[in-house]
N, CA, C and O atoms as a GROMACS GRO file, in nm:
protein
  388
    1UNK      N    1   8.748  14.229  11.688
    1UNK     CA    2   8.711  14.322  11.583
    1UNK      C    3   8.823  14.334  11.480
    1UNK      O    4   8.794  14.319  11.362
    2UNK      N    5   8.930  14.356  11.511
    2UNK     CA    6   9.070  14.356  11.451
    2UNK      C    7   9.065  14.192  11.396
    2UNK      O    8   9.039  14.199  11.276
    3UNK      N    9   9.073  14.119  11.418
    3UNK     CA   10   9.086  13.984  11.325
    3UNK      C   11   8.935  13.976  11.214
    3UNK      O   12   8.925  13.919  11.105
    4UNK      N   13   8.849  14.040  11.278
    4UNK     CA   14   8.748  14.019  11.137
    4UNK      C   15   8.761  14.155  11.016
    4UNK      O   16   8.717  14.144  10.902
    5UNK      N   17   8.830  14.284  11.069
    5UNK     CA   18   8.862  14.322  11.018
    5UNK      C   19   8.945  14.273  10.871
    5UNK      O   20   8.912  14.257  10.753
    6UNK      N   21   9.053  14.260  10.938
    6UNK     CA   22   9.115  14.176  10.856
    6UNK      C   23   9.124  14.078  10.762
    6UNK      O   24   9.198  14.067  10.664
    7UNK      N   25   9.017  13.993  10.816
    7UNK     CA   26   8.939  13.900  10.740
    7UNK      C   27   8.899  13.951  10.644
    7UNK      O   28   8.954  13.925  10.537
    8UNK      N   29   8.797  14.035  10.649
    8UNK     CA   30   8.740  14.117  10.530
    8UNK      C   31   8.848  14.180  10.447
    8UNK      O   32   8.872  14.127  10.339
    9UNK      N   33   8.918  14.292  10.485
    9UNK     CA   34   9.047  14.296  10.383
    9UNK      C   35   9.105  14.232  10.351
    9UNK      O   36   9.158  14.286  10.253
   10UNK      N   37   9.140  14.147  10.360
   10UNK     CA   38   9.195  13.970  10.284
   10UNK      C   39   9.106  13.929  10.177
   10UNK      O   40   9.156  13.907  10.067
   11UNK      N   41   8.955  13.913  10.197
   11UNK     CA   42   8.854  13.879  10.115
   11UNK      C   43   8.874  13.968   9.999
   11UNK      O   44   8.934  13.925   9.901
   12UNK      N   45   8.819  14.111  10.003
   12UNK     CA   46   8.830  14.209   9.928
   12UNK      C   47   8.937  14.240   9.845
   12UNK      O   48   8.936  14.304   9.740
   13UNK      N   49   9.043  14.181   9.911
   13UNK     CA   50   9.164  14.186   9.802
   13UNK      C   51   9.192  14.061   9.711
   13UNK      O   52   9.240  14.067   9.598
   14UNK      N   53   9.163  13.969   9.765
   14UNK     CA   54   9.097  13.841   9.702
   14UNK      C   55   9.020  13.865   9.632
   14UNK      O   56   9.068  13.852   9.519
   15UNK      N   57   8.902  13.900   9.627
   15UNK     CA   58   8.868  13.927   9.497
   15UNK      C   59   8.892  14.028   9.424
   15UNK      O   60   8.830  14.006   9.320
   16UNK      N   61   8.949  14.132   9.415
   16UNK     CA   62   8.916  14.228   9.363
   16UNK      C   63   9.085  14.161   9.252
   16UNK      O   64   9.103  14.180   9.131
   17UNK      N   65   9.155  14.104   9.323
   17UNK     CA   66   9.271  14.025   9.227
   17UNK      C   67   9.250  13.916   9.129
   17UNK      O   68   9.303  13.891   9.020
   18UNK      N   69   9.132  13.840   9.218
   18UNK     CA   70   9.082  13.732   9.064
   18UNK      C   71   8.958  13.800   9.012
   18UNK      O   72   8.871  13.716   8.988
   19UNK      N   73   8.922  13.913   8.988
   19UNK     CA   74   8.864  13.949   8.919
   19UNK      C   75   8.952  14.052   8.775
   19UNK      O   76   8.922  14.095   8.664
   20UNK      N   77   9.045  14.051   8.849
   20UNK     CA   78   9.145  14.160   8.721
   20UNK      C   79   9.227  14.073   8.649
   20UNK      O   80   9.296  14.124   8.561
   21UNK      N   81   9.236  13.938   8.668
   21UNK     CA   82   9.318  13.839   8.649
   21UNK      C   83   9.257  13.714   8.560
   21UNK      O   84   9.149  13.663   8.590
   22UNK      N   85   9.338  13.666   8.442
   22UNK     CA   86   9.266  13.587   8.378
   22UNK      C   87   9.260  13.436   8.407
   22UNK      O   88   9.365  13.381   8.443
   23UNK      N   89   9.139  13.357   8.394
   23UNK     CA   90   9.146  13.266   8.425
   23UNK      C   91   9.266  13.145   8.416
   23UNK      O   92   9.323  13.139   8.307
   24UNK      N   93   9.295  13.078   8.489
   24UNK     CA   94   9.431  13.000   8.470
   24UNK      C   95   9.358  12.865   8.375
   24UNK      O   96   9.261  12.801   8.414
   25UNK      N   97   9.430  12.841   8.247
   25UNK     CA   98   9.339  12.753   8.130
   25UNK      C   99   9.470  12.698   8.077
   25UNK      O  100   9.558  12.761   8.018
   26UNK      N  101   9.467  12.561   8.110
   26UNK     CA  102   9.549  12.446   8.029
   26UNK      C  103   9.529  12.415   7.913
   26UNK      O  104   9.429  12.343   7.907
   27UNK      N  105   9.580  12.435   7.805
   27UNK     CA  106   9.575  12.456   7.653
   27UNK      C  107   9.540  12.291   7.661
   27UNK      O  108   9.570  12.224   7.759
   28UNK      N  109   9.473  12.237   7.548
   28UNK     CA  110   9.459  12.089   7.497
   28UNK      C  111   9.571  12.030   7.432
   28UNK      O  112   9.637  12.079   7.341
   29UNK      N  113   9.583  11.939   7.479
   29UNK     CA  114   9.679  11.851   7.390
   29UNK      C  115   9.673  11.829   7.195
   29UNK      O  116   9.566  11.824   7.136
   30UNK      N  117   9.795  11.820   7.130
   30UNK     CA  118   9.754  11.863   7.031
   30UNK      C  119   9.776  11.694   6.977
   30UNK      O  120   9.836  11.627   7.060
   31UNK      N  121   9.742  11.634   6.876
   31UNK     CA  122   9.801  11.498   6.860
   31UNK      C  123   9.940  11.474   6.831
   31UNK      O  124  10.008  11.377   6.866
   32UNK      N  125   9.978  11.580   6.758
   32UNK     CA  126  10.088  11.577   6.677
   32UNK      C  127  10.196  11.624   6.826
   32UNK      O  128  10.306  11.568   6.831
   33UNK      N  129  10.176  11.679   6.889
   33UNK     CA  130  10.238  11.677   7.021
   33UNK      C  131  10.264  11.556   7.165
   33UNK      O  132  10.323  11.579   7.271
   34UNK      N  133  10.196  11.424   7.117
   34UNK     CA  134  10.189  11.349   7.208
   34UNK      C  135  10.306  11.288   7.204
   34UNK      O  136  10.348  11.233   7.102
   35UNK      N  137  10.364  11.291   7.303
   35UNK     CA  138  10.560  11.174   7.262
   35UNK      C  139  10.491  11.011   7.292
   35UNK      O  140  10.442  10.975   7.399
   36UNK      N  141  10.499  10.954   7.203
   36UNK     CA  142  10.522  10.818   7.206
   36UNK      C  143  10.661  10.726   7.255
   36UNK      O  144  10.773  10.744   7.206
   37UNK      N  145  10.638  10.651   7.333
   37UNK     CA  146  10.756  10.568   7.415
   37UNK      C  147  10.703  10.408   7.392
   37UNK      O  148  10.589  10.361   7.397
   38UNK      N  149  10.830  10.347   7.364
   38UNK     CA  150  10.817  10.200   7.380
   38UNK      C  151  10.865  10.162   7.492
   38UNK      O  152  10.946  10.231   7.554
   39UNK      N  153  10.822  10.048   7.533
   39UNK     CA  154  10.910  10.036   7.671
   39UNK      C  155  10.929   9.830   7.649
   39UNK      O  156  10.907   9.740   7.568
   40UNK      N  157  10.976   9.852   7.766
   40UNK     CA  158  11.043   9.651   7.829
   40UNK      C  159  11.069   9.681   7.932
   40UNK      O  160  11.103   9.795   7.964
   41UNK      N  161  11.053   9.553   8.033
   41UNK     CA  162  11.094   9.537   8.110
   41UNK      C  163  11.178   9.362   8.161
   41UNK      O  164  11.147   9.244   8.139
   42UNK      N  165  11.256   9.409   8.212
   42UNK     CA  166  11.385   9.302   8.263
   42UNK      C  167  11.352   9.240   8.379
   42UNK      O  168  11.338   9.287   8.492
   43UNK      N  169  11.339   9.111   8.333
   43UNK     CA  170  11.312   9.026   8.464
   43UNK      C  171  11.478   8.956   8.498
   43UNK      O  172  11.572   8.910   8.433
   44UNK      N  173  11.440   8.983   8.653
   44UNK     CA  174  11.593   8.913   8.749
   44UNK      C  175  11.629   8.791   8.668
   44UNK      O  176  11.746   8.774   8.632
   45UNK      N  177  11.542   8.713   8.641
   45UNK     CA  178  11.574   8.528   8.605
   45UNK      C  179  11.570   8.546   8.463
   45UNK      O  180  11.628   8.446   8.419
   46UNK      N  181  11.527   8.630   8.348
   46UNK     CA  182  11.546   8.629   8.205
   46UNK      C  183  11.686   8.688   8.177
   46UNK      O  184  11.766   8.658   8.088
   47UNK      N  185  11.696   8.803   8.299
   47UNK     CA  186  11.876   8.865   8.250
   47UNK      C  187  11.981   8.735   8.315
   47UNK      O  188  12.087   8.706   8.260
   48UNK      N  189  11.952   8.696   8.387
   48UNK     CA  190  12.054   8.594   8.456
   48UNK      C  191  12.076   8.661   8.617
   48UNK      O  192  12.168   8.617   8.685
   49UNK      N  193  11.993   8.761   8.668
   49UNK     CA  194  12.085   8.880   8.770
   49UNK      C  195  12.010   8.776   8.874
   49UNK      O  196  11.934   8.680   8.870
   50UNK      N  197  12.063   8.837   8.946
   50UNK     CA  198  11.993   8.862   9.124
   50UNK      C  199  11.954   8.922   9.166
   50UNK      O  200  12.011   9.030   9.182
   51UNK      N  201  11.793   8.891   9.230
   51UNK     CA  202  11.700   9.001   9.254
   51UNK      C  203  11.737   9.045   9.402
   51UNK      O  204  11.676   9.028   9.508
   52UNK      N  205  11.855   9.106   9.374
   52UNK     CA  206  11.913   9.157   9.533
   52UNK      C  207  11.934   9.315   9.496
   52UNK      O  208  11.911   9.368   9.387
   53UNK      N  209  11.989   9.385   9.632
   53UNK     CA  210  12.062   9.525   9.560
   53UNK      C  211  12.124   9.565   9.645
   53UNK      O  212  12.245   9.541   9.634
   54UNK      N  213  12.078   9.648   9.776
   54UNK     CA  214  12.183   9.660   9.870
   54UNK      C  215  12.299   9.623   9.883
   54UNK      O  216  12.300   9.519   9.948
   55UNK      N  217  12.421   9.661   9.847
   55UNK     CA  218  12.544   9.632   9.876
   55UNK      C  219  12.573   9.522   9.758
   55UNK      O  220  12.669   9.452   9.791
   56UNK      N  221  12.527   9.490   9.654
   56UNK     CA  222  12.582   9.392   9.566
   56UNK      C  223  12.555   9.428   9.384
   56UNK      O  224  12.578   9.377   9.274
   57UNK      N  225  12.486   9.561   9.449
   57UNK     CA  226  12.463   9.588   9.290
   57UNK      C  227  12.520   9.594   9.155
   57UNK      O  228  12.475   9.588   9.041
   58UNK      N  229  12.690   9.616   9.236
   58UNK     CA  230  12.796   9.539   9.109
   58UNK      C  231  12.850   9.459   9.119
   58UNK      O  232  12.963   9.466   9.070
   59UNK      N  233  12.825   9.373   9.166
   59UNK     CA  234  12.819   9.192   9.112
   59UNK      C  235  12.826   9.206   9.038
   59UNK      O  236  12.785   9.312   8.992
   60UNK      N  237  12.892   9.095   8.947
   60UNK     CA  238  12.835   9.019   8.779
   60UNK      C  239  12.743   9.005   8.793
   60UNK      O  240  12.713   9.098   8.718
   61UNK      N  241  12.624   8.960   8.833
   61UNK     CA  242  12.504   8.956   8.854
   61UNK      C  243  12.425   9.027   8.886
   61UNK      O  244  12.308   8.994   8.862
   62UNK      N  245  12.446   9.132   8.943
   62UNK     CA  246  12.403   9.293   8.992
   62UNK      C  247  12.291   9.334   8.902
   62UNK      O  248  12.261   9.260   8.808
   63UNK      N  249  12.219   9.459   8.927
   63UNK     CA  250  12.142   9.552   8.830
   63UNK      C  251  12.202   9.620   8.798
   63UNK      O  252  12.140   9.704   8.733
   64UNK      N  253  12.359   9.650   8.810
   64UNK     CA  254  12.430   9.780   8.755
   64UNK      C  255  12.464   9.769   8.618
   64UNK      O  256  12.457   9.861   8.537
   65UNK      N  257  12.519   9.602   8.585
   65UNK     CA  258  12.575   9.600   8.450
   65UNK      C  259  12.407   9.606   8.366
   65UNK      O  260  12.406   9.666   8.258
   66UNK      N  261  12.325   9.569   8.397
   66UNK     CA  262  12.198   9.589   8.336
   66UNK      C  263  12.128   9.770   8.298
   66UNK      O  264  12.084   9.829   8.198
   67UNK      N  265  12.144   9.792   8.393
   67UNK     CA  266  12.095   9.973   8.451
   67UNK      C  267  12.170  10.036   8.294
   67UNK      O  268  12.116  10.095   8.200
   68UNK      N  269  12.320   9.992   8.315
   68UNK     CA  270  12.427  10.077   8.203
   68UNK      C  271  12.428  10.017   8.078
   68UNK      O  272  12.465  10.100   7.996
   69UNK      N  273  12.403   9.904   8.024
   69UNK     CA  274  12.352   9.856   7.925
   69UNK      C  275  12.269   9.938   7.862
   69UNK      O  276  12.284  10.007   7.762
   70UNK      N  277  12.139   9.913   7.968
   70UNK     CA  278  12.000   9.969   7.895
   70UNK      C  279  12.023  10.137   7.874
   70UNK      O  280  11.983  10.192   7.771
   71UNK      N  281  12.080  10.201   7.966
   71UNK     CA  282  12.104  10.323   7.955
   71UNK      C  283  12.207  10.384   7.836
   71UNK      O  284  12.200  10.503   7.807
   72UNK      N  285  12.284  10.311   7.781
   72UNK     CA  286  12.368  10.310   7.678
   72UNK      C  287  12.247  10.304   7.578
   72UNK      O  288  12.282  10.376   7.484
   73UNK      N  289  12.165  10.272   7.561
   73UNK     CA  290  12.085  10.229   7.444
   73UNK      C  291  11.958  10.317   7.425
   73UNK      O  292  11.882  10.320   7.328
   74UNK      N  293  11.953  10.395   7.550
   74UNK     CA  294  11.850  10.521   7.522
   74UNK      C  295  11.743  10.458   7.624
   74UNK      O  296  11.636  10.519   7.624
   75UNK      N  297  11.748  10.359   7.701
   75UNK     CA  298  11.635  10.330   7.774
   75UNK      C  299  11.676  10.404   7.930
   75UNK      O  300  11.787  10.422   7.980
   76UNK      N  301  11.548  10.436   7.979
   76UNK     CA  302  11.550  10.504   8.124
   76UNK      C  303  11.414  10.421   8.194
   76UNK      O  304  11.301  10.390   8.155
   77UNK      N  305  11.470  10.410   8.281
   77UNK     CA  306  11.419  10.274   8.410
   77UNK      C  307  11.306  10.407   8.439
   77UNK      O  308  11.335  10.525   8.457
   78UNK      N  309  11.160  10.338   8.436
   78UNK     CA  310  11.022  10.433   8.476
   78UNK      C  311  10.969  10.340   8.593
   78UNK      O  312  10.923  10.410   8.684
   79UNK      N  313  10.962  10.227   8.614
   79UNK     CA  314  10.958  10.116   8.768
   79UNK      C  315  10.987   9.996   8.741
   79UNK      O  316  11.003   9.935   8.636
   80UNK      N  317  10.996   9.956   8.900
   80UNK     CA  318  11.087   9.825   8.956
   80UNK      C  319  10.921   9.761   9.028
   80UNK      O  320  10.819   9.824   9.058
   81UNK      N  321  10.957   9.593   9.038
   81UNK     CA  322  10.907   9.501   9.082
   81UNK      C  323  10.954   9.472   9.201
   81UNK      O  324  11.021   9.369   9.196
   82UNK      N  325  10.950   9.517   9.305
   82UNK     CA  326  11.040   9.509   9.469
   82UNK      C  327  10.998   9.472   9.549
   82UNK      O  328  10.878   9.498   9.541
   83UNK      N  329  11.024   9.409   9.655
   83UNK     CA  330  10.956   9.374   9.816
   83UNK      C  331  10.976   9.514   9.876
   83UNK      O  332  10.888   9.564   9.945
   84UNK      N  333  11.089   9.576   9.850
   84UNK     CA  334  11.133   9.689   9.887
   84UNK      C  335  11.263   9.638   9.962
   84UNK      O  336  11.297   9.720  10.047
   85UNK      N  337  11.346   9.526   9.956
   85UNK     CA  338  11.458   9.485   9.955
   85UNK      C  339  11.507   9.449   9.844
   85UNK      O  340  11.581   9.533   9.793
   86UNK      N  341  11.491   9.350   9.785
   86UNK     CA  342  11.492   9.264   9.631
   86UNK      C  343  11.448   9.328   9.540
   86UNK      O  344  11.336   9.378   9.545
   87UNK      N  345  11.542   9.340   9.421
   87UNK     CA  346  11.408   9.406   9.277
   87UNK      C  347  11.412   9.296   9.241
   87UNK      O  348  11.504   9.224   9.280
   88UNK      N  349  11.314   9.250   9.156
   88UNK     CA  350  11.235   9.124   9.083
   88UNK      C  351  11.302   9.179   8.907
   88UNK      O  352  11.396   9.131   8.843
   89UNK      N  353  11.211   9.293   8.873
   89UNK     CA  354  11.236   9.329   8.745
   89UNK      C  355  11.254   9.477   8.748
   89UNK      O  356  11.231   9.544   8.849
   90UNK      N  357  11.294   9.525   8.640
   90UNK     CA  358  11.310   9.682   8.609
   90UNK      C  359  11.249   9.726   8.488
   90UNK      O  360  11.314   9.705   8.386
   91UNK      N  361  11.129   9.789   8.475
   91UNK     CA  362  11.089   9.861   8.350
   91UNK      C  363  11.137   9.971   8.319
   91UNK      O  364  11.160  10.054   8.408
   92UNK      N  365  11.166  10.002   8.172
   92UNK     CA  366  11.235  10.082   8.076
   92UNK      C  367  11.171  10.140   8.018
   92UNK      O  368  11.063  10.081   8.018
   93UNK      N  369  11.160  10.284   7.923
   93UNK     CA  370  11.096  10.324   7.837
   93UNK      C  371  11.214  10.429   7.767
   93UNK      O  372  11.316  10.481   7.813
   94UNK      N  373  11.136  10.436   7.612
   94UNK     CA  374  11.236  10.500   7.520
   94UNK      C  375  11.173  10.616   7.430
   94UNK      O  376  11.068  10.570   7.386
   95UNK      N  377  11.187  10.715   7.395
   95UNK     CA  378  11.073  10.774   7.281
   95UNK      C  379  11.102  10.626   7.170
   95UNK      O  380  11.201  10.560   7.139
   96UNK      N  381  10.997  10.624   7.147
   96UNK     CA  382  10.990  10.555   7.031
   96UNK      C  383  10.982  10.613   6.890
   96UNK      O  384  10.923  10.716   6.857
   97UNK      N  385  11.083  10.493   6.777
   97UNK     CA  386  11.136  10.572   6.699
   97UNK      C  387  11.023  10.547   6.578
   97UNK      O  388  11.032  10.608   6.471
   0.00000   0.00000   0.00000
């Protein structure tokens, strides 16, 4: 009796809270508000690197001197091409200007 009690006062306060309460409403996107981004992406064999990473990532050949390059230049890495050992490539994106 005590747990359906309860139940019911739970309900009742449940509603009686989204009824005093305004609906939750995600405004529309406006156009002039949409950020535009360009992006690229870096393949292992077009930069010269090695599609390795664990423990070699600063190599001369590494993704690090690549990572800080691109990051110097306003690009931020959004995904990788991976086995989930090896990265293959790294995609970038930028607001576009």
């Amino acid at each position: 009796m005590r747990l359906i009690s309860g139940m019911l006062v739970s309900l009742g306060i449940g509603c009686a809270v989204g009824a005093t309460t305004s609906p939750f409403v995600i405004p529309p996107a406006k156009a002039g508000s949409v950020k535009k981004w360009e992006a690229t992406c870096v393949s292992a064999g077009a930069a010269n690197l090695q599609p390795r990473v664990s423990g070699q990532e600063n190599d001369p050949d590494g993704w690090n001197a690549m990572l800080a390059k691109m990051g110097s230049e306003g690009w931020e890495p959004f995904a990788t091409n991976s086995d989930g050992v090896l990265v293959y490539s790294v995609c970038f994106k930028r607001p576009a200007s």
